[in-house]
PDB file of N, CA, C and O in Angstrom:
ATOM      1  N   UNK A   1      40.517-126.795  73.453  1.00  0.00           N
ATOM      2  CA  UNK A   1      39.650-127.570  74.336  1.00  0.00           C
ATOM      3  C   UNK A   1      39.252-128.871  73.636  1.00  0.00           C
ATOM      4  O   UNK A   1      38.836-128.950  72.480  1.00  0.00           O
ATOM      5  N   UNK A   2      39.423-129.801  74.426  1.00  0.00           N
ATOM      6  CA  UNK A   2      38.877-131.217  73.807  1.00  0.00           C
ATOM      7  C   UNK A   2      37.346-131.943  73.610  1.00  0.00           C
ATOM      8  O   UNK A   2      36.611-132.353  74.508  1.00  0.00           O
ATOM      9  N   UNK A   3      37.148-131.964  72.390  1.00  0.00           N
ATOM     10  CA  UNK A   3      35.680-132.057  71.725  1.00  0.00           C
ATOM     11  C   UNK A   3      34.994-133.266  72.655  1.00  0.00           C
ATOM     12  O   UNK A   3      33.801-133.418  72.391  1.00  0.00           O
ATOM     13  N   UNK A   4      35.461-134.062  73.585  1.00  0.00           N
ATOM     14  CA  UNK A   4      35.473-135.044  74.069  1.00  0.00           C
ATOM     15  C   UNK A   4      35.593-135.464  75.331  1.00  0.00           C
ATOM     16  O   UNK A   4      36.688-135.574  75.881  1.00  0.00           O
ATOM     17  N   UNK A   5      34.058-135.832  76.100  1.00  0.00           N
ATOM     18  CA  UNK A   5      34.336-136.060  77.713  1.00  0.00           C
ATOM     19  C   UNK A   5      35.740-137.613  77.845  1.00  0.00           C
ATOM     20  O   UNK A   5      36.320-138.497  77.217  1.00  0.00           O
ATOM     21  N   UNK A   6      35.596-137.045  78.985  1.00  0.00           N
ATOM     22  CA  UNK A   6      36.957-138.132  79.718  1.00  0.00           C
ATOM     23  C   UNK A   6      36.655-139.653  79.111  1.00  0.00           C
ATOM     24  O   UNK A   6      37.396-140.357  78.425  1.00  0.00           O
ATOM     25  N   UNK A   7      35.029-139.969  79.705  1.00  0.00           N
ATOM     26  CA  UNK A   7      34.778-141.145  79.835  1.00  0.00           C
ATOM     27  C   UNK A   7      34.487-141.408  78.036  1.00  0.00           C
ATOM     28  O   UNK A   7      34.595-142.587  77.699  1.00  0.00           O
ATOM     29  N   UNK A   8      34.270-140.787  77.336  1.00  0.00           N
ATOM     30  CA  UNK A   8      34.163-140.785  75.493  1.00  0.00           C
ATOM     31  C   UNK A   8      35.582-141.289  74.880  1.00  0.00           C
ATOM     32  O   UNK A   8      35.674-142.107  73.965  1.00  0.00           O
ATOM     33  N   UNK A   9      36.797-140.591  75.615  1.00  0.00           N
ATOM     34  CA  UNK A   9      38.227-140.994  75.360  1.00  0.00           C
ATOM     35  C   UNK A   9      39.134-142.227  75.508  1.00  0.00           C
ATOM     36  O   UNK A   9      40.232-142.487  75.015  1.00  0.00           O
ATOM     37  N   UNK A  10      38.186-143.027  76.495  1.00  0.00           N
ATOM     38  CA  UNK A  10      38.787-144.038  77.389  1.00  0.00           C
ATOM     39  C   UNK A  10      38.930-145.225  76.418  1.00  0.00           C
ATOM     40  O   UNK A  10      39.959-145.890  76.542  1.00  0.00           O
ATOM     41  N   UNK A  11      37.999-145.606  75.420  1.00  0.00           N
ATOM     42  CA  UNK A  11      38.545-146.759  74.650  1.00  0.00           C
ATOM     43  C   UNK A  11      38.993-146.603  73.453  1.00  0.00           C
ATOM     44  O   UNK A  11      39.454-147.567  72.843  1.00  0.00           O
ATOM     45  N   UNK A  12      38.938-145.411  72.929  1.00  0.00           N
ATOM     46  CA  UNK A  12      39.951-144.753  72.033  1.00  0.00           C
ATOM     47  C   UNK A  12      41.363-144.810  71.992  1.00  0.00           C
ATOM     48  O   UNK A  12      42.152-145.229  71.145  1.00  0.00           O
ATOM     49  N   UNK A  13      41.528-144.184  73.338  1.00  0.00           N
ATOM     50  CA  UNK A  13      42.799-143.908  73.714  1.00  0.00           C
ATOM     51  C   UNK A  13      43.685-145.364  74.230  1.00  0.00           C
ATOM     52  O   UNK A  13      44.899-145.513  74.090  1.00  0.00           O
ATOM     53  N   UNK A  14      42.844-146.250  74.779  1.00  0.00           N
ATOM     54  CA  UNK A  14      43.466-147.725  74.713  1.00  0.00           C
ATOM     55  C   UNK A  14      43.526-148.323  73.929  1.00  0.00           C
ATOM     56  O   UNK A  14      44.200-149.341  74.086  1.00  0.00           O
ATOM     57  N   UNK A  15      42.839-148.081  72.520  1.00  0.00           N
ATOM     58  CA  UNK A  15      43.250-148.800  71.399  1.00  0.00           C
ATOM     59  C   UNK A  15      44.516-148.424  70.824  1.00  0.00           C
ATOM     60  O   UNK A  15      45.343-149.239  70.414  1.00  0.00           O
ATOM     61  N   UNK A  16      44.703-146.680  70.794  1.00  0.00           N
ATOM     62  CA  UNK A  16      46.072-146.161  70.463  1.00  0.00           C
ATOM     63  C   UNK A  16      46.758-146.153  71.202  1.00  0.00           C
ATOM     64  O   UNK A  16      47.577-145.299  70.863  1.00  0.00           O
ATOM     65  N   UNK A  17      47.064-146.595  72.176  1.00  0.00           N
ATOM     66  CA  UNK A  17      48.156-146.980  73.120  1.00  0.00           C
ATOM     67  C   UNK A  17      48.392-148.547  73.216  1.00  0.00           C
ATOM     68  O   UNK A  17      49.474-149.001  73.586  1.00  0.00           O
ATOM     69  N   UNK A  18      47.520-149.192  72.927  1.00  0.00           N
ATOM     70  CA  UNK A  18      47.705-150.674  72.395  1.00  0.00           C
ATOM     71  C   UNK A  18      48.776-150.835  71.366  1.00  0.00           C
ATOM     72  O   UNK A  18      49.611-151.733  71.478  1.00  0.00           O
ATOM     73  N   UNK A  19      48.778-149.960  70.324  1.00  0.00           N
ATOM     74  CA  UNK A  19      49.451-149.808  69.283  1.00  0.00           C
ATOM     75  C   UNK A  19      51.297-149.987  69.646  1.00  0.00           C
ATOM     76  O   UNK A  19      52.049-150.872  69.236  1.00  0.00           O
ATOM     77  N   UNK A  20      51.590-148.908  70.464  1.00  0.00           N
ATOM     78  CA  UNK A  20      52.799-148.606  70.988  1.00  0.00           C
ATOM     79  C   UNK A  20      53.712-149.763  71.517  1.00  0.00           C
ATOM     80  O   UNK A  20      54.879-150.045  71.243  1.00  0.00           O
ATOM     81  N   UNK A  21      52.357-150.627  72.777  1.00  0.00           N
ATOM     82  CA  UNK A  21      53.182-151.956  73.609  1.00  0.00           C
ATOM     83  C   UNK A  21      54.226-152.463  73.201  1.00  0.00           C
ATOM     84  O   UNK A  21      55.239-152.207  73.853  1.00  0.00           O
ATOM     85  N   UNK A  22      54.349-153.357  71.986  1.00  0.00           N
ATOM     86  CA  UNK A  22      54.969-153.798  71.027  1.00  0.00           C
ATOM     87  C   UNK A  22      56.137-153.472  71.283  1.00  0.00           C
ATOM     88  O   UNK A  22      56.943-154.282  71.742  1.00  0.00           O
ATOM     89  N   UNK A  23      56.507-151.883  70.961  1.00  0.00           N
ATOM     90  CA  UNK A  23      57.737-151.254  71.293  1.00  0.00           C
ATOM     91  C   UNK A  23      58.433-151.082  71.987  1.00  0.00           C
ATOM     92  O   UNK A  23      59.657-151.053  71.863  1.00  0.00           O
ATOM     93  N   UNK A  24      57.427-150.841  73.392  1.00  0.00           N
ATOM     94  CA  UNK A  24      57.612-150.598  74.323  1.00  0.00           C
ATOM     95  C   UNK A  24      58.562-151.838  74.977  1.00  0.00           C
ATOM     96  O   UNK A  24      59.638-151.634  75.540  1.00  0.00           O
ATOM     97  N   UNK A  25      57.675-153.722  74.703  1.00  0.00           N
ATOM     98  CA  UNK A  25      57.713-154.650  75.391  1.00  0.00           C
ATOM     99  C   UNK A  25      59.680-154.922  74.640  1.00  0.00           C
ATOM    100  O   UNK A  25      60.749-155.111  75.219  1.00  0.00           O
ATOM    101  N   UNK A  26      59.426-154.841  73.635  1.00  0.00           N
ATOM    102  CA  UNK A  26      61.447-155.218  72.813  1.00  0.00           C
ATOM    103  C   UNK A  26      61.876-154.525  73.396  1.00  0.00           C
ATOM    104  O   UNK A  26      63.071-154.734  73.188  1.00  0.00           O
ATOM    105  N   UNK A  27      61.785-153.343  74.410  1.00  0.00           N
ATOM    106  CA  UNK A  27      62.955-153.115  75.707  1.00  0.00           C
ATOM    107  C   UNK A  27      62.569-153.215  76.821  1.00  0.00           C
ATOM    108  O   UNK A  27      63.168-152.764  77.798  1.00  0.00           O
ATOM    109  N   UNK A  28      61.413-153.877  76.850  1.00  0.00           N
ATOM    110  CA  UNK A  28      61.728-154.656  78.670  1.00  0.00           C
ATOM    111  C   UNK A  28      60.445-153.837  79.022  1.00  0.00           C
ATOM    112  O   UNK A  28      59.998-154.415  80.012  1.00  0.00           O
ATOM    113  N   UNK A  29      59.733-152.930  78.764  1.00  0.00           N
ATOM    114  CA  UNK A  29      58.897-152.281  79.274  1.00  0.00           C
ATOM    115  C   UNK A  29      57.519-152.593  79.333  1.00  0.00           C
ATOM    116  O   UNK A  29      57.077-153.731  79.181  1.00  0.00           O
ATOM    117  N   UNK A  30      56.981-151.794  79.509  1.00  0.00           N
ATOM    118  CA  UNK A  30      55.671-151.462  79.288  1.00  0.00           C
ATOM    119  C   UNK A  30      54.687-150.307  80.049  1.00  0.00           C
ATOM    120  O   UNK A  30      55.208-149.397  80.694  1.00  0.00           O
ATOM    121  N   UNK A  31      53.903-150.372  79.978  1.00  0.00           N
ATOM    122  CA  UNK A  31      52.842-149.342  80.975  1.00  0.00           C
ATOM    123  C   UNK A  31      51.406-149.968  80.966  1.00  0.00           C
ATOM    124  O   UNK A  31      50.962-150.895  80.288  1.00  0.00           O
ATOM    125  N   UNK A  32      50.620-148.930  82.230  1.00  0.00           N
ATOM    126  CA  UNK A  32      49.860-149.239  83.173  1.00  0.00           C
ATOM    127  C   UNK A  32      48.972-148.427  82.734  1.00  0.00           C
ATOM    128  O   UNK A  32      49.796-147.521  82.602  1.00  0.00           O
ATOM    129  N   UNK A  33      47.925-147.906  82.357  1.00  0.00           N
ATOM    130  CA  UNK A  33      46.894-147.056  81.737  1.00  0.00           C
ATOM    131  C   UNK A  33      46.083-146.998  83.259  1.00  0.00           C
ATOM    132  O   UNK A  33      45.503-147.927  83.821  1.00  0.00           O
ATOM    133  N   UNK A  34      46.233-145.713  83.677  1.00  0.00           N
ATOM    134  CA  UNK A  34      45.421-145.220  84.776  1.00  0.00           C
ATOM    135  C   UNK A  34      43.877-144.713  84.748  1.00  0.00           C
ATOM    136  O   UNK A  34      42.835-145.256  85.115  1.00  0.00           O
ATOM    137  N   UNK A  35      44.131-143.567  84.219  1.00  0.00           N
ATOM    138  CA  UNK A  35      42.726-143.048  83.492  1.00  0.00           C
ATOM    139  C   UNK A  35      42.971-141.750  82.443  1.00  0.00           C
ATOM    140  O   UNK A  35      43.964-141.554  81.742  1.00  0.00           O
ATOM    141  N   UNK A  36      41.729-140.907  82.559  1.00  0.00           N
ATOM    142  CA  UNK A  36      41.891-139.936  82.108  1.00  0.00           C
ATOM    143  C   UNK A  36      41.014-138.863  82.883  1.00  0.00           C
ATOM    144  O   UNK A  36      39.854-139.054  83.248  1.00  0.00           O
ATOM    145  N   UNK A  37      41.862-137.529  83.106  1.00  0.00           N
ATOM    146  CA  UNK A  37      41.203-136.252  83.740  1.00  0.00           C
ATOM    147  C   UNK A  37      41.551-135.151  82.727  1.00  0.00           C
ATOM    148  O   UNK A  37      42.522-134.979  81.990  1.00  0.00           O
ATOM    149  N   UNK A  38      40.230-134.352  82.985  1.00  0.00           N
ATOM    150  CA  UNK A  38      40.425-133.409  82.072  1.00  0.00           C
ATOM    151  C   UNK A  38      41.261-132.886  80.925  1.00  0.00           C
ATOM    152  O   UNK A  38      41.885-131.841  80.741  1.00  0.00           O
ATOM    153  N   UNK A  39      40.916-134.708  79.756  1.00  0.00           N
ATOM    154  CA  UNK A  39      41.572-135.024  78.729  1.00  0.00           C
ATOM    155  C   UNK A  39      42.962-134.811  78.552  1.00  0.00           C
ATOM    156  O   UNK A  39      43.591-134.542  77.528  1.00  0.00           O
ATOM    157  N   UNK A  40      43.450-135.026  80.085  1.00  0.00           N
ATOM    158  CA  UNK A  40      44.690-135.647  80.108  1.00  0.00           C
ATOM    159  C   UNK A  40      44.803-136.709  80.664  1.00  0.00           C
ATOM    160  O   UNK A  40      44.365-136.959  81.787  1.00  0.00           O
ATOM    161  N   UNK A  41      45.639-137.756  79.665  1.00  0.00           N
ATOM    162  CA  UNK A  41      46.070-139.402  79.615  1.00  0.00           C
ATOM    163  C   UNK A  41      47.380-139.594  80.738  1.00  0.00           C
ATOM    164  O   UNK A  41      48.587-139.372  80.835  1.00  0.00           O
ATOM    165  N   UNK A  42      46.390-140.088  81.392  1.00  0.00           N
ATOM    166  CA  UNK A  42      47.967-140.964  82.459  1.00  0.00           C
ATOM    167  C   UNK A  42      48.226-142.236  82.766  1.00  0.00           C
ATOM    168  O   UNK A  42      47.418-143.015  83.272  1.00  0.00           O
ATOM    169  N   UNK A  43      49.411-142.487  82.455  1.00  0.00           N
ATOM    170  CA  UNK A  43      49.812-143.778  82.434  1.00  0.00           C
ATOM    171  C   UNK A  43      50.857-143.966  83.384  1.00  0.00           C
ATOM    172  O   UNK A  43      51.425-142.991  83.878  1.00  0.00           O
ATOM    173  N   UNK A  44      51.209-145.325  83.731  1.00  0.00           N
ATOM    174  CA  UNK A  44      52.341-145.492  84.669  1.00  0.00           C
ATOM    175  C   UNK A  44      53.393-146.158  83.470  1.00  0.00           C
ATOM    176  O   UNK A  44      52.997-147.059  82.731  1.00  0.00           O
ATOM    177  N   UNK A  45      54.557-145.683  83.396  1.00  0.00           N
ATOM    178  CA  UNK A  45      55.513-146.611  82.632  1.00  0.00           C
ATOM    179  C   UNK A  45      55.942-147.831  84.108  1.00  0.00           C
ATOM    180  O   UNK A  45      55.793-147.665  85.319  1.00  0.00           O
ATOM    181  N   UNK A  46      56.397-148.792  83.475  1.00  0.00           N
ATOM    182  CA  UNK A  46      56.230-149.875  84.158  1.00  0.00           C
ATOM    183  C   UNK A  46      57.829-150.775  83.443  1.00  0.00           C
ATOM    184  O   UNK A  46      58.362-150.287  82.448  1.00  0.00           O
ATOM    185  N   UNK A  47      58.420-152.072  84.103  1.00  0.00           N
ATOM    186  CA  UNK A  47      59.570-152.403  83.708  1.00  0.00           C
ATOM    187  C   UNK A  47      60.978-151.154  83.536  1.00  0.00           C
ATOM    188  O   UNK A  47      61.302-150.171  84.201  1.00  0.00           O
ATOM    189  N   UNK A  48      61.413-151.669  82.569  1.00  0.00           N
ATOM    190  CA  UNK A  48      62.303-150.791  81.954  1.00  0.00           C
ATOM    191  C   UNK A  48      62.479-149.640  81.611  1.00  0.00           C
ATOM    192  O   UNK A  48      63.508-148.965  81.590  1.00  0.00           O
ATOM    193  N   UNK A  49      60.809-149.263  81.161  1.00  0.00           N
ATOM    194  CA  UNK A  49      60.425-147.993  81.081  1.00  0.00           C
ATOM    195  C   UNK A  49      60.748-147.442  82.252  1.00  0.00           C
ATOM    196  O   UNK A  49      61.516-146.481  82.258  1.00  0.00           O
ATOM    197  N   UNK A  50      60.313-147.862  83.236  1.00  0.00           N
ATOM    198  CA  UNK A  50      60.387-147.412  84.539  1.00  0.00           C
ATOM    199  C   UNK A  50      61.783-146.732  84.806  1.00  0.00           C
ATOM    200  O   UNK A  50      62.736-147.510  84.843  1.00  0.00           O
ATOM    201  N   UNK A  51      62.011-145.559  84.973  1.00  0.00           N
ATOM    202  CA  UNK A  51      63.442-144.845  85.093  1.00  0.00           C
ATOM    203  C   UNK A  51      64.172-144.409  84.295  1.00  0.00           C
ATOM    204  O   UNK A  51      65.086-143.585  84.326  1.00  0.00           O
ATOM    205  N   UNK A  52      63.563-145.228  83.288  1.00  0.00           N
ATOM    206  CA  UNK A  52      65.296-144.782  81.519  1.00  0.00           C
ATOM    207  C   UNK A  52      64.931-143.642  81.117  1.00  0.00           C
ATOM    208  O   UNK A  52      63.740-143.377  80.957  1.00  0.00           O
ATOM    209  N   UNK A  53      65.811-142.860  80.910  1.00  0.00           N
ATOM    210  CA  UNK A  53      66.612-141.696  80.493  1.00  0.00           C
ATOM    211  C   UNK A  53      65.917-141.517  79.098  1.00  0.00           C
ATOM    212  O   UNK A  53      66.265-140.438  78.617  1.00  0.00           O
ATOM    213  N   UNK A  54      64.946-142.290  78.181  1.00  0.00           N
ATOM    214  CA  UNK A  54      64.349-141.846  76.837  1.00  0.00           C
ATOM    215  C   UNK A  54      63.681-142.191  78.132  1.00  0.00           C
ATOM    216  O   UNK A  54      64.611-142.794  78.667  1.00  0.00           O
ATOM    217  N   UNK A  55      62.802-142.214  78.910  1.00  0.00           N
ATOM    218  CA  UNK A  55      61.470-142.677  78.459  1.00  0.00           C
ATOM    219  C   UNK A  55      60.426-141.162  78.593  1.00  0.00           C
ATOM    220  O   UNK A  55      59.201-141.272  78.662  1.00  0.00           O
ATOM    221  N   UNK A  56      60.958-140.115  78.610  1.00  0.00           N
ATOM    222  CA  UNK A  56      60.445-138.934  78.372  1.00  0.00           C
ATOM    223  C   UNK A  56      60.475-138.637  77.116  1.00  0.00           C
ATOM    224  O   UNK A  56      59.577-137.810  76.958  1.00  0.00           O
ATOM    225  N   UNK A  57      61.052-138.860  76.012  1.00  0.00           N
ATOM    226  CA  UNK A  57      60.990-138.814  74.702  1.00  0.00           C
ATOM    227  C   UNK A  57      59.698-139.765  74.529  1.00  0.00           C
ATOM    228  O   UNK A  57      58.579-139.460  74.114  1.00  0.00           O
ATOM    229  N   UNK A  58      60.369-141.460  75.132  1.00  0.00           N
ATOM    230  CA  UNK A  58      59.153-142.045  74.492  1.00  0.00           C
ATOM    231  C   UNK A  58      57.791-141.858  74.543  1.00  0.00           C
ATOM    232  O   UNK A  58      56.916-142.425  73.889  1.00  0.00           O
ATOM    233  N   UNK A  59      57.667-140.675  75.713  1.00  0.00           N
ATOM    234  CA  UNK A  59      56.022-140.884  76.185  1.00  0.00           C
ATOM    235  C   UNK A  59      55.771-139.397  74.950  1.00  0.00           C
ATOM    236  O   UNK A  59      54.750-139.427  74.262  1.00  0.00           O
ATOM    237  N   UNK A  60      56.723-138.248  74.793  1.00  0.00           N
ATOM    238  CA  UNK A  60      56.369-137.350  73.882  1.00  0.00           C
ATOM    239  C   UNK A  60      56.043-138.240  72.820  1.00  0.00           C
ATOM    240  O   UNK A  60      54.940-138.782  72.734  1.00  0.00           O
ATOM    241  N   UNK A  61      57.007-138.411  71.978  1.00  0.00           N
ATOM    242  CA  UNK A  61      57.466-138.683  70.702  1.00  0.00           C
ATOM    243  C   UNK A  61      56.747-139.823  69.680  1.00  0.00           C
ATOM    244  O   UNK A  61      56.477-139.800  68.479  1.00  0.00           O
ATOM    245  N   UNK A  62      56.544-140.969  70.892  1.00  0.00           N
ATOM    246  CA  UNK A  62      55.840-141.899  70.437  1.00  0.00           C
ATOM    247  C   UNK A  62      54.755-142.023  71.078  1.00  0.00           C
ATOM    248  O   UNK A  62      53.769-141.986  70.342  1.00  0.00           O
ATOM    249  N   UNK A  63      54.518-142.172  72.280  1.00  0.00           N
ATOM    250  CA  UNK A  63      52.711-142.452  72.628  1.00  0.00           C
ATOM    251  C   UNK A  63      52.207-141.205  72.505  1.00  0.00           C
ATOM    252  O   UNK A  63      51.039-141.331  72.136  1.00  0.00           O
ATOM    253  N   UNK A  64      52.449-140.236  72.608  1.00  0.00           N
ATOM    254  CA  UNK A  64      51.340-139.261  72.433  1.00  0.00           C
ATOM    255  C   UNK A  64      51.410-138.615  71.354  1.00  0.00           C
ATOM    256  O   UNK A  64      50.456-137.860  71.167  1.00  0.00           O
ATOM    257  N   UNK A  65      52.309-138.636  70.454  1.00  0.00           N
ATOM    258  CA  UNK A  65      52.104-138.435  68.628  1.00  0.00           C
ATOM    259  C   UNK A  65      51.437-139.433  68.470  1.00  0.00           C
ATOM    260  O   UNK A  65      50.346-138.939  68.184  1.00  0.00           O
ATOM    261  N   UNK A  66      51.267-140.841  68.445  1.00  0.00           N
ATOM    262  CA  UNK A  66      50.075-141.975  68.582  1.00  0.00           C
ATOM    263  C   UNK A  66      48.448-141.124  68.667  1.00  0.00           C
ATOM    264  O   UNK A  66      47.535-140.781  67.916  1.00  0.00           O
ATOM    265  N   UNK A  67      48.758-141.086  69.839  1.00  0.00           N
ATOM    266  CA  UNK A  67      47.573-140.323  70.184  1.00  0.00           C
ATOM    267  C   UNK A  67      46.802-139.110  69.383  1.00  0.00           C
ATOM    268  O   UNK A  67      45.613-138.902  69.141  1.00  0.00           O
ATOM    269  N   UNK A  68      47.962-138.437  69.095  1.00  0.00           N
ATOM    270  CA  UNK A  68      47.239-137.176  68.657  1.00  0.00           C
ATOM    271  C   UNK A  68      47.204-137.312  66.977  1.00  0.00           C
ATOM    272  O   UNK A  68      46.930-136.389  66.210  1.00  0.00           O
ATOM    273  N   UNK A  69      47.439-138.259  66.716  1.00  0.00           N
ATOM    274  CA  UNK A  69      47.252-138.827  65.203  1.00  0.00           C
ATOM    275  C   UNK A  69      45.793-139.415  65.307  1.00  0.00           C
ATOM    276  O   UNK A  69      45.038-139.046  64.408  1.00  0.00           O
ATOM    277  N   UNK A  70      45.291-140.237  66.217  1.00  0.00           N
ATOM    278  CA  UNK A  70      44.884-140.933  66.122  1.00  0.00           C
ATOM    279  C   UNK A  70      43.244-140.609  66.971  1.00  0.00           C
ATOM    280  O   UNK A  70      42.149-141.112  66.721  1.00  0.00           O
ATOM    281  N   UNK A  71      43.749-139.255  68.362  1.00  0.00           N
ATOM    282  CA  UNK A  71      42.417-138.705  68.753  1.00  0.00           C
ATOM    283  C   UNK A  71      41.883-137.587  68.180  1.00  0.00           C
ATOM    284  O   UNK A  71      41.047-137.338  67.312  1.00  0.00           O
ATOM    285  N   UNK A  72      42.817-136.809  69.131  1.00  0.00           N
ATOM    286  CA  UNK A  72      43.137-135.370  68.880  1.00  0.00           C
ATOM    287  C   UNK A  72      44.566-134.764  68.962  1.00  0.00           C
ATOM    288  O   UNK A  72      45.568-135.258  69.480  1.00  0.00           O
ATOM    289  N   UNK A  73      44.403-133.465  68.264  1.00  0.00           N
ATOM    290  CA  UNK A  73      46.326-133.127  68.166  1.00  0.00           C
ATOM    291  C   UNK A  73      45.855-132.301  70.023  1.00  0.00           C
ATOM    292  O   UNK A  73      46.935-131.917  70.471  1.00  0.00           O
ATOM    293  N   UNK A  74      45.111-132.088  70.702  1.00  0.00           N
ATOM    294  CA  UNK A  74      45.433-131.668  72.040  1.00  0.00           C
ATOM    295  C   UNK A  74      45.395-132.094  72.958  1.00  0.00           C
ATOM    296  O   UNK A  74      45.075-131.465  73.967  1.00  0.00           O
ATOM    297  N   UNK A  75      45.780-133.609  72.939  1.00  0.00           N
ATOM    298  CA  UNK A  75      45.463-134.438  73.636  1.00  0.00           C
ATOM    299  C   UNK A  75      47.060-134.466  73.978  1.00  0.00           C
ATOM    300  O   UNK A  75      47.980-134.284  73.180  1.00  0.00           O
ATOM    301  N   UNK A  76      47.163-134.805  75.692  1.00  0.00           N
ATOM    302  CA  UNK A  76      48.621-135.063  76.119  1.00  0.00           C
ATOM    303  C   UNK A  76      48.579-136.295  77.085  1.00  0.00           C
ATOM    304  O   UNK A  76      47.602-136.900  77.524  1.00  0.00           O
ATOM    305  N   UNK A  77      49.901-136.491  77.289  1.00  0.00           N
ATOM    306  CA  UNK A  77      50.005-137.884  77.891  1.00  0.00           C
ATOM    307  C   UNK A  77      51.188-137.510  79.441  1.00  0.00           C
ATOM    308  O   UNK A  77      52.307-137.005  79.352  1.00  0.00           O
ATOM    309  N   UNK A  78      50.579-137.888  80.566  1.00  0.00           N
ATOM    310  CA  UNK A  78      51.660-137.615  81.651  1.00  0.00           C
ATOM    311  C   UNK A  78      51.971-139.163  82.299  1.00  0.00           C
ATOM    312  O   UNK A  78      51.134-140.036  82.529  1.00  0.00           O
ATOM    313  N   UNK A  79      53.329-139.215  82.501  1.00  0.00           N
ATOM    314  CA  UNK A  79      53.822-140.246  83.341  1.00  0.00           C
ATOM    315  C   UNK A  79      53.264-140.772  84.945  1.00  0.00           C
ATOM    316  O   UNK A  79      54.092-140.126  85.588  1.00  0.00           O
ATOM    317  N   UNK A  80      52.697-141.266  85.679  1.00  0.00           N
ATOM    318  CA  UNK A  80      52.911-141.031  86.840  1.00  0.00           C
ATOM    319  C   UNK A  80      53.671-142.143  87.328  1.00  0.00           C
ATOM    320  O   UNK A  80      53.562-143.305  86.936  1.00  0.00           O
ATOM    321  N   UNK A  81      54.704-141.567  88.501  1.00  0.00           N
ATOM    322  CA  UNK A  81      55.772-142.708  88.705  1.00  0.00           C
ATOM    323  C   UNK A  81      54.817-143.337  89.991  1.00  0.00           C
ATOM    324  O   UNK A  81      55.107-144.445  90.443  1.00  0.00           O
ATOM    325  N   UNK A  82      54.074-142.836  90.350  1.00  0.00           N
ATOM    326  CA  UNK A  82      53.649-143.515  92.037  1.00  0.00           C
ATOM    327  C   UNK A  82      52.103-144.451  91.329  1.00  0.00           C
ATOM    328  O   UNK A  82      51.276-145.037  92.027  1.00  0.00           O
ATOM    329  N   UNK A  83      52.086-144.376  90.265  1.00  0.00           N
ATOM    330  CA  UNK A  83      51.186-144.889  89.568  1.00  0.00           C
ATOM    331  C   UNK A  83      49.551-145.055  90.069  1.00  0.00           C
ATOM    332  O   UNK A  83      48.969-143.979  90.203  1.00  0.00           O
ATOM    333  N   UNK A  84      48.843-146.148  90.325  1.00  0.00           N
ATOM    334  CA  UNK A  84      47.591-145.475  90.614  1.00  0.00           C
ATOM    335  C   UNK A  84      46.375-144.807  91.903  1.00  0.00           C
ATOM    336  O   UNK A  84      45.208-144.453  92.075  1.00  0.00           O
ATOM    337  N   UNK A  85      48.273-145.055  92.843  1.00  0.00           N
ATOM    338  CA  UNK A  85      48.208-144.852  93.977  1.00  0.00           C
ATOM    339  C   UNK A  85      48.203-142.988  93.369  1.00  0.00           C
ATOM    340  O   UNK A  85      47.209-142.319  93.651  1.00  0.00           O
ATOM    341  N   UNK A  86      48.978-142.548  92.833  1.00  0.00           N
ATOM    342  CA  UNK A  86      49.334-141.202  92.473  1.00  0.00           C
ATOM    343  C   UNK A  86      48.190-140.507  92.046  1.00  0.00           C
ATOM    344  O   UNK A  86      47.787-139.441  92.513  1.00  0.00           O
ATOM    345  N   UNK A  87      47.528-141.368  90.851  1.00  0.00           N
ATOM    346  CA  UNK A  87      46.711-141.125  90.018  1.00  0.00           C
ATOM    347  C   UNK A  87      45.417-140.500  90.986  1.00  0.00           C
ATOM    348  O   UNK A  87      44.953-139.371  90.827  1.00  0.00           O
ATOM    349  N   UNK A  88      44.910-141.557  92.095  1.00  0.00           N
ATOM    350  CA  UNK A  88      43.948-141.225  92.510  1.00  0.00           C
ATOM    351  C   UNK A  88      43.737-139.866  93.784  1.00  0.00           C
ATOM    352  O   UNK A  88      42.677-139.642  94.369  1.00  0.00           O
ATOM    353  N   UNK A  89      44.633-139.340  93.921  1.00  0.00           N
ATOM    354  CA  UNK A  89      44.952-138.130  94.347  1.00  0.00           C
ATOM    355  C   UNK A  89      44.981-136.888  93.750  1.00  0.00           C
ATOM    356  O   UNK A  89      45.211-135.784  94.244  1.00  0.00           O
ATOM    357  N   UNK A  90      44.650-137.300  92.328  1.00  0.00           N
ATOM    358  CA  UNK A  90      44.403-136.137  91.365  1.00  0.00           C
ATOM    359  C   UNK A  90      43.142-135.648  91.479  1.00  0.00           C
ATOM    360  O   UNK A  90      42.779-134.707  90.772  1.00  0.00           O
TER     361      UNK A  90
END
């Protein structure tokens, strides 16, 4: 369970996802930071990201090892493709 309300996570978690852009932007990408529910992080991948075949690695591997270095190790990160149209239906 996460030591940490939603709204406690929110500029945390944009500073460590700030981190990532960079990477993200040298292939065309980027993402959309939606919010957070029940200390799960959702983001929209956006550009390039949008559709490629890593970008399920990238959201494991790199933004949310980011994250869990940097918040908590139980902290997870979900894609949403319909983005914050999606989001707000949660």
């Amino acid at each position: 369970m996460m030591p940490f309300s939603d709204e406690e996570l929110i500029n945390p978690v944009k500073s460590s996802l700030k981190k990532s852009i960079p990477m993200l932007e040298r292939d065309g990408g980027g993402l959309e930071f939606l919010g957070i529910k029940n200390g799960i992080v959702y983001v929209h991948l956006i550009g390039a990201c949008k559709g490629c075949a890593s970008s399920g690695t990238t959201l494991k591997y790199g933004l949310e090892r980011q994250l869990k270095i940097d918040i908590h190790p139980e902290i997870t990160i979900v894609n949403l493709n319909g983005g914050a149209e999606e989001f707000a239906k949660l």
